[in-house]
Backbone and ligand atoms as CSV (ligand in chain L), in Angstrom:
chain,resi,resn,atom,element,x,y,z
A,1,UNK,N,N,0.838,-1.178,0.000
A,1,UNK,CA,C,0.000,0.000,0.000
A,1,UNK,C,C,0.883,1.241,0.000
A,2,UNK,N,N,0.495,1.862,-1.007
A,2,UNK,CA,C,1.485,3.280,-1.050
A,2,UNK,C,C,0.734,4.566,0.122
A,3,UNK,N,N,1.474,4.837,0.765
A,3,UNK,CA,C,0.818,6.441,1.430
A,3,UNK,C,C,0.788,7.203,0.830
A,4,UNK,N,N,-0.785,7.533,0.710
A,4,UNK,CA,C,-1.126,8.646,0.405
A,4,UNK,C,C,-2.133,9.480,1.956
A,5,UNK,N,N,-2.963,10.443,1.221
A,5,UNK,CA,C,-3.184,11.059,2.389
A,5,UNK,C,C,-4.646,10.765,3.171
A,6,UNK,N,N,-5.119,9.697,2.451
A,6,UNK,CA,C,-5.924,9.065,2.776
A,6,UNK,C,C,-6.099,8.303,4.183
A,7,UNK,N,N,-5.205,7.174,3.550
A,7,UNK,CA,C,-4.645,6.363,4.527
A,7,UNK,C,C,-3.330,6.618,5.858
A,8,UNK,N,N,-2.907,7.487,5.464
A,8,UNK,CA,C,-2.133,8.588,6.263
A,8,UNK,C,C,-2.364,8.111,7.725
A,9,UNK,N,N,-3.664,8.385,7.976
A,9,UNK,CA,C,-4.232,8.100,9.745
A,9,UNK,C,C,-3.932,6.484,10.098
A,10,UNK,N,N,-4.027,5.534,8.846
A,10,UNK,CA,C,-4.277,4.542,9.116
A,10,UNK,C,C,-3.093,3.754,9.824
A,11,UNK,N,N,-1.818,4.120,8.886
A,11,UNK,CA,C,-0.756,3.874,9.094
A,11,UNK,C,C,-0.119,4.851,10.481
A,12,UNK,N,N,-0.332,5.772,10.666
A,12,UNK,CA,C,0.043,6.757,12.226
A,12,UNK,C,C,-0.398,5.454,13.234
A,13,UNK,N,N,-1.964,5.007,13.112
A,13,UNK,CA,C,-2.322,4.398,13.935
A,13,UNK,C,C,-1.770,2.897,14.053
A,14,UNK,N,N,-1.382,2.190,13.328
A,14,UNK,CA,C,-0.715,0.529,13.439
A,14,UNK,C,C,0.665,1.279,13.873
A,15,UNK,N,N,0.997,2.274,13.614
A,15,UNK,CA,C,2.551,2.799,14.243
A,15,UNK,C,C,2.492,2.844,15.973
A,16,UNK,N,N,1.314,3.550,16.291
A,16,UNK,CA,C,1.010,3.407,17.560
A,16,UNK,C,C,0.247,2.383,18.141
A,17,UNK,N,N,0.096,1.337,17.657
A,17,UNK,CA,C,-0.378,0.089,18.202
A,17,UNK,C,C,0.834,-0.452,18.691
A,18,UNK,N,N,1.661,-1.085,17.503
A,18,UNK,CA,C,3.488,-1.118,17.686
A,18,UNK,C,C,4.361,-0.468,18.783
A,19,UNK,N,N,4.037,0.604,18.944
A,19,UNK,CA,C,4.405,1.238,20.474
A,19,UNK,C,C,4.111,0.936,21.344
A,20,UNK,N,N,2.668,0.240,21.263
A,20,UNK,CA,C,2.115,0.133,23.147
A,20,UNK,C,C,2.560,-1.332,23.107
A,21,UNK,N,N,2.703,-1.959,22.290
A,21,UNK,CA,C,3.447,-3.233,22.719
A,21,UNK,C,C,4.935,-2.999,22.794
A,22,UNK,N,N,5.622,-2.444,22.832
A,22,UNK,CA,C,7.343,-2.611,22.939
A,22,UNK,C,C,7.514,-3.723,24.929
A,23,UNK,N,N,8.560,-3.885,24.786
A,23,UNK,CA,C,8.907,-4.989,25.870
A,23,UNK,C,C,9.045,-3.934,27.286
A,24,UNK,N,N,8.683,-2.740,27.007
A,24,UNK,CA,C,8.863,-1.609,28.476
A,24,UNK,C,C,7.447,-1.566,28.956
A,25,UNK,N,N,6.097,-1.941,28.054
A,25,UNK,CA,C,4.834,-1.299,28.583
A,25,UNK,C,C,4.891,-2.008,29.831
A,26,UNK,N,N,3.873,-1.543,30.557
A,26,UNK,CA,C,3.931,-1.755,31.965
A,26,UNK,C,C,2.651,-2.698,32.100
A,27,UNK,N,N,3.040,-3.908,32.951
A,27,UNK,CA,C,1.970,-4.963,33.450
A,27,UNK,C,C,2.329,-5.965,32.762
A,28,UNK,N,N,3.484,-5.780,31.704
A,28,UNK,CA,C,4.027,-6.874,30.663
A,28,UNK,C,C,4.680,-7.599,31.549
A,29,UNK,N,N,5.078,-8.796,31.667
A,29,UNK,CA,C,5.802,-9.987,32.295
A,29,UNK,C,C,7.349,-9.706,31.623
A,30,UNK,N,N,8.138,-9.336,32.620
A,30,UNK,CA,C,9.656,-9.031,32.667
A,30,UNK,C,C,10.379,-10.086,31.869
A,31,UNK,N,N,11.317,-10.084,30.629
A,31,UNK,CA,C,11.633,-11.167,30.044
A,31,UNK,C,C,12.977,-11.683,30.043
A,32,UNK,N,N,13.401,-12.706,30.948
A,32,UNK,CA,C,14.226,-13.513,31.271
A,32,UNK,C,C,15.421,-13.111,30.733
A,33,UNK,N,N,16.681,-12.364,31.671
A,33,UNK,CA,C,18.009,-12.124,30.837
A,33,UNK,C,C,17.823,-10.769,30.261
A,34,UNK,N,N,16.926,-10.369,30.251
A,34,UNK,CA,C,17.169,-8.765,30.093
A,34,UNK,C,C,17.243,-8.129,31.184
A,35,UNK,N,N,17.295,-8.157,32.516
A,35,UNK,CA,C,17.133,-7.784,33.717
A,35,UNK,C,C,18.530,-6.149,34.006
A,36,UNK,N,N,18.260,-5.271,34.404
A,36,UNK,CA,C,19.505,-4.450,34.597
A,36,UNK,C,C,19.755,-3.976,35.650
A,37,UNK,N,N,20.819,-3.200,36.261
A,37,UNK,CA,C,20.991,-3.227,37.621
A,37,UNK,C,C,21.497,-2.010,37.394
A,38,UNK,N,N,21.642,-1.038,38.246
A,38,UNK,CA,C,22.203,0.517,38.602
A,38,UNK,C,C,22.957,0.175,39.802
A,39,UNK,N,N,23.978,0.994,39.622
A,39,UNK,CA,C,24.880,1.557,40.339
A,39,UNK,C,C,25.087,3.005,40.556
A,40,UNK,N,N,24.840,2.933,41.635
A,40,UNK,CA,C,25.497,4.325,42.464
A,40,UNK,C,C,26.466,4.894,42.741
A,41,UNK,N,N,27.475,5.686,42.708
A,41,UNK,CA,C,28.492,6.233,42.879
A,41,UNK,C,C,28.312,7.175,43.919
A,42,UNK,N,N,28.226,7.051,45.004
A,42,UNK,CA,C,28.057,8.007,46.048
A,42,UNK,C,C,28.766,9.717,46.335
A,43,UNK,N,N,29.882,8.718,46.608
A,43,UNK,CA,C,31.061,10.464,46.357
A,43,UNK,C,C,31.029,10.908,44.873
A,44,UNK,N,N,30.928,10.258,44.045
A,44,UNK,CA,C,31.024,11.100,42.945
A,44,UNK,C,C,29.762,11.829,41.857
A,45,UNK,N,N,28.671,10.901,42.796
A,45,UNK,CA,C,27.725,11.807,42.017
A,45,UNK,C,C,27.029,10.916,40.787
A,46,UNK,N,N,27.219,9.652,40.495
A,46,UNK,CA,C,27.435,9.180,39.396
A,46,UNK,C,C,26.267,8.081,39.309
A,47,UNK,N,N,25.416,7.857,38.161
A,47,UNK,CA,C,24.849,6.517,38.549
A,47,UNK,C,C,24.946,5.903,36.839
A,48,UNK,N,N,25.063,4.766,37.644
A,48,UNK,CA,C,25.323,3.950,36.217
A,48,UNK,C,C,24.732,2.633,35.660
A,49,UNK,N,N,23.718,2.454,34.550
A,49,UNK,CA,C,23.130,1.554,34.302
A,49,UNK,C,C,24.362,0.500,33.957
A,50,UNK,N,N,23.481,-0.767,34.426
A,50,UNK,CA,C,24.858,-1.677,33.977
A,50,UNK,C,C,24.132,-2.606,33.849
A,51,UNK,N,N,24.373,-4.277,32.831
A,51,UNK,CA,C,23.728,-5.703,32.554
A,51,UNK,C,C,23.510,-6.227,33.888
A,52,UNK,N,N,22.721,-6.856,34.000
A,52,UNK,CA,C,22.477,-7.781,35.405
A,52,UNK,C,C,24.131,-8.561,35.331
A,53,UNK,N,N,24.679,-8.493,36.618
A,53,UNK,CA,C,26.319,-9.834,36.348
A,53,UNK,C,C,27.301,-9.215,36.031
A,54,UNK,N,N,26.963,-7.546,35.475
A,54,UNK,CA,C,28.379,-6.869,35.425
A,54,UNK,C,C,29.271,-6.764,36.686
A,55,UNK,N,N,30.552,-6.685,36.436
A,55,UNK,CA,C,31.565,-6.543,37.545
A,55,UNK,C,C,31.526,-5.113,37.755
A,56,UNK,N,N,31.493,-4.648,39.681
A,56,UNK,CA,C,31.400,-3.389,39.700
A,56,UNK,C,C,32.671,-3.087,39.313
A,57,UNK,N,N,34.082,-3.384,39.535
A,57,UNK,CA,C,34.968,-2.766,39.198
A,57,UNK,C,C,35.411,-2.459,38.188
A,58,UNK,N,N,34.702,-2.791,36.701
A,58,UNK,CA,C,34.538,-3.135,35.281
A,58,UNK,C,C,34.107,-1.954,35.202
A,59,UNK,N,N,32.839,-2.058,35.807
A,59,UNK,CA,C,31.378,-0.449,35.589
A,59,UNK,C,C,32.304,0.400,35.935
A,60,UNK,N,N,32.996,0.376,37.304
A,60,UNK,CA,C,33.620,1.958,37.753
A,60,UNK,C,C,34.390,2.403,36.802
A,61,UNK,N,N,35.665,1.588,36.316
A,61,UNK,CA,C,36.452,1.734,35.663
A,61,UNK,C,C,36.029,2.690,34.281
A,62,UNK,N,N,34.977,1.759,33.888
A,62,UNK,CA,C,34.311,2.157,32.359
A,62,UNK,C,C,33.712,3.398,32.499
A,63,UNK,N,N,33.304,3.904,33.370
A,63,UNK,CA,C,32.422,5.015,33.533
A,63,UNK,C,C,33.278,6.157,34.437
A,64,UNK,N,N,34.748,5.792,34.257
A,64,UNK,CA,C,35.733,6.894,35.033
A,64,UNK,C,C,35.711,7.323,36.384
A,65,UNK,N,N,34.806,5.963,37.444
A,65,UNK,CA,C,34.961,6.255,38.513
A,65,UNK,C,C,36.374,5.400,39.459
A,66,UNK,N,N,37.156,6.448,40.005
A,66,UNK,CA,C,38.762,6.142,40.071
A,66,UNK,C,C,38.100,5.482,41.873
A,67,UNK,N,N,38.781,4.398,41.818
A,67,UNK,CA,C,38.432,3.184,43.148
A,67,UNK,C,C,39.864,3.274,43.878
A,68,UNK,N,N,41.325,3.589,43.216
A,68,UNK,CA,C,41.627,3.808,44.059
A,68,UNK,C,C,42.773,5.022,44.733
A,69,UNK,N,N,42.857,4.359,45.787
A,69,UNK,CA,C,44.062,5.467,46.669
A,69,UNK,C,C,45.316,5.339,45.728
A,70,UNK,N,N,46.072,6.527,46.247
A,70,UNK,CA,C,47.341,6.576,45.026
A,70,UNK,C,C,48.185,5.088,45.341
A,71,UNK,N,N,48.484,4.596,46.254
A,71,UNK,CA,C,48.961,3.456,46.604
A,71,UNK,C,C,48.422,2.568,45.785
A,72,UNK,N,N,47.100,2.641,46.033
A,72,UNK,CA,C,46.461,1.524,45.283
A,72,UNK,C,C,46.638,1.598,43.768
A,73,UNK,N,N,46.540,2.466,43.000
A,73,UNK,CA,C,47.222,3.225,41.448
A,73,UNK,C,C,48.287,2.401,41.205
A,74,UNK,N,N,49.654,2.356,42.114
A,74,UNK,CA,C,50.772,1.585,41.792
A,74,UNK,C,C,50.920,0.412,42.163
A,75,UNK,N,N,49.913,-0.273,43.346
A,75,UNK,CA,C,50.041,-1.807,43.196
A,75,UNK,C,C,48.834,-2.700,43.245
A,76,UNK,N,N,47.904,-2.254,42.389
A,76,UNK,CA,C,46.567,-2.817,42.313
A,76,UNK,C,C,46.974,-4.207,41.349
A,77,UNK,N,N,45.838,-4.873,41.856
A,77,UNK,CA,C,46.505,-6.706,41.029
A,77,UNK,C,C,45.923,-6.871,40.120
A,78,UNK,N,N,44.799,-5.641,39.642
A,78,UNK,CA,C,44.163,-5.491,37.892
A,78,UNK,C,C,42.893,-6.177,38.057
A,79,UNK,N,N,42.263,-6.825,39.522
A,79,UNK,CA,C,41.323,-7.135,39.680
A,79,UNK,C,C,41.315,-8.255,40.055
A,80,UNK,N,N,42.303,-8.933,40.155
A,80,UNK,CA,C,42.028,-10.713,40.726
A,80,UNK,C,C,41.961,-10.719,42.215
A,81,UNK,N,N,41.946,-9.700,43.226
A,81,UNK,CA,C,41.295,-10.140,44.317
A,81,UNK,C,C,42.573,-10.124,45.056
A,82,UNK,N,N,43.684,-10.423,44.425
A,82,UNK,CA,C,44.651,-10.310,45.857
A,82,UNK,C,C,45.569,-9.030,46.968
A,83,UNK,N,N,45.121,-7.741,46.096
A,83,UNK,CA,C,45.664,-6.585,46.423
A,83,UNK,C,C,44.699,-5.851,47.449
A,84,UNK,N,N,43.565,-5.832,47.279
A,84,UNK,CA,C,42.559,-5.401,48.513
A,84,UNK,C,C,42.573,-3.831,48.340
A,85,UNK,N,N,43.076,-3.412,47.352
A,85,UNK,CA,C,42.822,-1.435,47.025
A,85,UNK,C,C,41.719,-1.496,46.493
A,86,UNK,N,N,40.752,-2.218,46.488
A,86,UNK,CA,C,39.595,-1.712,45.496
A,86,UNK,C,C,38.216,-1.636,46.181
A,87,UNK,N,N,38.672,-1.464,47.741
A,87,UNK,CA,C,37.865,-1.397,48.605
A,87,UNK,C,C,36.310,-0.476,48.251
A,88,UNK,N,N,35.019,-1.174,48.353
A,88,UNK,CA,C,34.020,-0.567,48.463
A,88,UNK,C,C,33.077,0.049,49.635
A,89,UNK,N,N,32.657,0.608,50.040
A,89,UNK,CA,C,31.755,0.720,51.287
A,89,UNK,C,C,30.333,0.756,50.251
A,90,UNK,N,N,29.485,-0.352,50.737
A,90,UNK,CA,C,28.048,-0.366,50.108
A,90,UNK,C,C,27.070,-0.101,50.949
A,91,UNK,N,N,26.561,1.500,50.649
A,91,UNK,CA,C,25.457,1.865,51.621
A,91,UNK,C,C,24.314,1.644,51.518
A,92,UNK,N,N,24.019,1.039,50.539
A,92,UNK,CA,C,22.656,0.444,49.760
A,92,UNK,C,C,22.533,-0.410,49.216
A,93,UNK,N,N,21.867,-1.579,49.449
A,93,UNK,CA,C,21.623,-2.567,47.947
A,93,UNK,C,C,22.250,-3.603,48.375
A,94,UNK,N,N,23.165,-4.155,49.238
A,94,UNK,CA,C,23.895,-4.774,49.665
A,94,UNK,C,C,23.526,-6.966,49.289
A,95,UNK,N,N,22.396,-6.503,49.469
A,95,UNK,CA,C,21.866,-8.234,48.857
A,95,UNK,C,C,21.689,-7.908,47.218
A,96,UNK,N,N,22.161,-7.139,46.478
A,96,UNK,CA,C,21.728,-6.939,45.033
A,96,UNK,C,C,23.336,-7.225,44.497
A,97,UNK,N,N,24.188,-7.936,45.143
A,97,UNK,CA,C,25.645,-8.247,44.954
A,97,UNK,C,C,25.936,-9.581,45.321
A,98,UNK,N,N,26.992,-10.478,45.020
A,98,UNK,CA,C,26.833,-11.694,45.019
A,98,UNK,C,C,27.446,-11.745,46.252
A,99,UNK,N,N,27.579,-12.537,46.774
A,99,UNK,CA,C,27.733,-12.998,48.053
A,99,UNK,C,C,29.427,-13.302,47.875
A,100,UNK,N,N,30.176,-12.773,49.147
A,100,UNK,CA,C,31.858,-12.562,49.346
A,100,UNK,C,C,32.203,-13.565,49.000
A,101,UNK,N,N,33.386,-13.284,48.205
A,101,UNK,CA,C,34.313,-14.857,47.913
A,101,UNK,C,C,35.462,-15.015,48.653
A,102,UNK,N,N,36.084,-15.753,48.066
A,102,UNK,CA,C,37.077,-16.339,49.525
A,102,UNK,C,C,37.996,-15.290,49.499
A,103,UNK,N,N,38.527,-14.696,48.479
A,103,UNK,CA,C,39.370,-13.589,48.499
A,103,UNK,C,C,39.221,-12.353,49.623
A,104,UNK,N,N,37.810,-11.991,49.469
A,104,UNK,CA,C,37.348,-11.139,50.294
A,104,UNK,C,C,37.121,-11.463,51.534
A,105,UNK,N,N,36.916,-12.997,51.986
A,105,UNK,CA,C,36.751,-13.196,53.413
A,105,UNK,C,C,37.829,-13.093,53.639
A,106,UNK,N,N,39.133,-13.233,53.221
A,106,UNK,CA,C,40.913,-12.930,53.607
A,106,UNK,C,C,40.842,-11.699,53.689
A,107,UNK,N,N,40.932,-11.056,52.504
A,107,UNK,CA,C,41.428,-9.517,52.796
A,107,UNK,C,C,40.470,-8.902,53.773
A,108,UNK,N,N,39.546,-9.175,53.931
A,108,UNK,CA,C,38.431,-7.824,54.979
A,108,UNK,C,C,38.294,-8.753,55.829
A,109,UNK,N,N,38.817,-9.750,56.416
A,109,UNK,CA,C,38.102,-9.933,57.898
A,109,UNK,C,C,38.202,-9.441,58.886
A,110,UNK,N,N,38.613,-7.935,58.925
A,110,UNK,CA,C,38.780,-7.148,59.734
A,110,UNK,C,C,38.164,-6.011,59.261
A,111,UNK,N,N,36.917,-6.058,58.198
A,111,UNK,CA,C,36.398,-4.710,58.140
A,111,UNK,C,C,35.051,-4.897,58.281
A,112,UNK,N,N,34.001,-4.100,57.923
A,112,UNK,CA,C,33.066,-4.371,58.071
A,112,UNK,C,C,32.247,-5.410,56.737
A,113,UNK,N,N,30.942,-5.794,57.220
A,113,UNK,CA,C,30.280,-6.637,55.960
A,113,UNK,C,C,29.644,-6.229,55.105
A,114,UNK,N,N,29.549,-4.563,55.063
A,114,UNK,CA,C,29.582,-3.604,54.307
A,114,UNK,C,C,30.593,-3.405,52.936
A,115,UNK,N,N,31.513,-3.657,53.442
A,115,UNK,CA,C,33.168,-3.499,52.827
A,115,UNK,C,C,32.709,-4.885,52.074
A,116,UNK,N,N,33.342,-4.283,50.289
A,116,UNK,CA,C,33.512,-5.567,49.313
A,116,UNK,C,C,34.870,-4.792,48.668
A,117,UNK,N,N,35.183,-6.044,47.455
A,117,UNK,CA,C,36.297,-5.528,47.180
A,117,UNK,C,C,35.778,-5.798,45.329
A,118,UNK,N,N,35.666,-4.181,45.061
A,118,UNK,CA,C,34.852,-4.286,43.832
A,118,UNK,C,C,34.969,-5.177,42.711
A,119,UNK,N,N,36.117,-5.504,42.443
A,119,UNK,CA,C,36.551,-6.722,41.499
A,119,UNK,C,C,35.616,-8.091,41.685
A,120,UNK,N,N,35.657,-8.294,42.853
A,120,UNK,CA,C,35.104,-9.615,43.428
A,120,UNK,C,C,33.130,-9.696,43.000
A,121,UNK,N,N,32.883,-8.112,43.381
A,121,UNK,CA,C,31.190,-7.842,43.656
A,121,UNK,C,C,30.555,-7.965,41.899
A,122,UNK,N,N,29.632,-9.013,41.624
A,122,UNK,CA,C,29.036,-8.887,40.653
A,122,UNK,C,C,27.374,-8.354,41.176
A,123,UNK,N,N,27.016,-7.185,40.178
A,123,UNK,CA,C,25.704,-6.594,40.072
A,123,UNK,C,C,24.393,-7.356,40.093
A,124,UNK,N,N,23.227,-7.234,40.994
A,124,UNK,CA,C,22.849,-7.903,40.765
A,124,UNK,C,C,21.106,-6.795,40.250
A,125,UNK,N,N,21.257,-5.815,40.873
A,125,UNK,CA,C,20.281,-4.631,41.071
A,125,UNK,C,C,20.626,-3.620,41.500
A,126,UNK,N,N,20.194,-2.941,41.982
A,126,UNK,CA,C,20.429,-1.575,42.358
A,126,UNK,C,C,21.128,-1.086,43.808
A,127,UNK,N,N,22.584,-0.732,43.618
A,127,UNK,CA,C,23.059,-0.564,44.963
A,127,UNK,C,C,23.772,0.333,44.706
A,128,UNK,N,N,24.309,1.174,46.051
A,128,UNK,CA,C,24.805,2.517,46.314
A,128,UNK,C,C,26.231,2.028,46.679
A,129,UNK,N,N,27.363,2.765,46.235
A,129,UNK,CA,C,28.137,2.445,47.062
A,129,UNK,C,C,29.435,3.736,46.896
A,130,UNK,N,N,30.240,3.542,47.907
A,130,UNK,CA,C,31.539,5.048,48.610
A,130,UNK,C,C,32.557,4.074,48.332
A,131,UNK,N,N,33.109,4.633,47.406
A,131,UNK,CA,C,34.738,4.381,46.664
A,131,UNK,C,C,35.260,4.995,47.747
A,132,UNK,N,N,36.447,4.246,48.288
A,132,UNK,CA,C,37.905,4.496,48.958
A,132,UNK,C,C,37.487,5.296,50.450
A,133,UNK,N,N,36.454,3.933,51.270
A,133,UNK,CA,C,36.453,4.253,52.236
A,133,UNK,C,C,37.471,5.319,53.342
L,1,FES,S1,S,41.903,-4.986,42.258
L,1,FES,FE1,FE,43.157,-6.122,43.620
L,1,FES,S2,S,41.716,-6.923,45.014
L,1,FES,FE2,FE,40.493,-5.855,43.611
């Protein structure tokens, strides 16, 4: 069917039928694996959509939020967990992160259960958290 100005309305309207179905309308059943999680950047002001399972220290990095102390700058272990500079304080959201791995029960068993070590923390929803306690 060619548009003309006839049919004009007809086609506006199957355009907006097409809209109210997209996968955002509301009351629609959430679809498996698209799920996303935000992050907070507390001191800096920052919030950042990220995939459900992203690594926070991935997100910070990517989105130019600096995790650590100058110390930590020159001997950070690039994320495998054994250097402990990538300290988080999570003031929010704290079950929306995977649960501490063994790395982190070593390095912080002397901090609080607040304290993750961002490399380690995968996203799970929406949590707040203070770079360089
Ligand atoms: S970067 Fe070394 S423990 Fe996270």
């Amino acid at each position: 069917m060619q548009p003309t100005d006839q049919n004009l309305p007809l086609i506006v309207d199957s355009l907006q039928v097409e809209e109210s179905q997209s996968i955002e309308s509301p009351g629609e059943p959430a679809q498996p694996g698209f799920r996303s999680a935000s992050i907070h950047f507390v001191k800096e002001g920052k919030e950042v959509v990220a995939a459900n399972g992203a690594n926070l220290r991935i997100k910070a990095i990517e989105n130019g939020v600096d995790l650590y102390t100058f110390k930590g700058k020159l001997v950070n272990c690039g994320g495998y967990g054994q250097c402990g500079t990538c300290v988080v304080e999570v003031v929010d959201g704290l079950e929306n992160l995977s649960p501490r791995t063994e790395f982190e029960a070593r390095k912080l068993k002397n901090k609080p259960e607040t304290y993750r070590l961002a490399c380690q923390a995968i996203v799970q929803g929406a949590v707040s958290v203070k770079t360089k306690p």
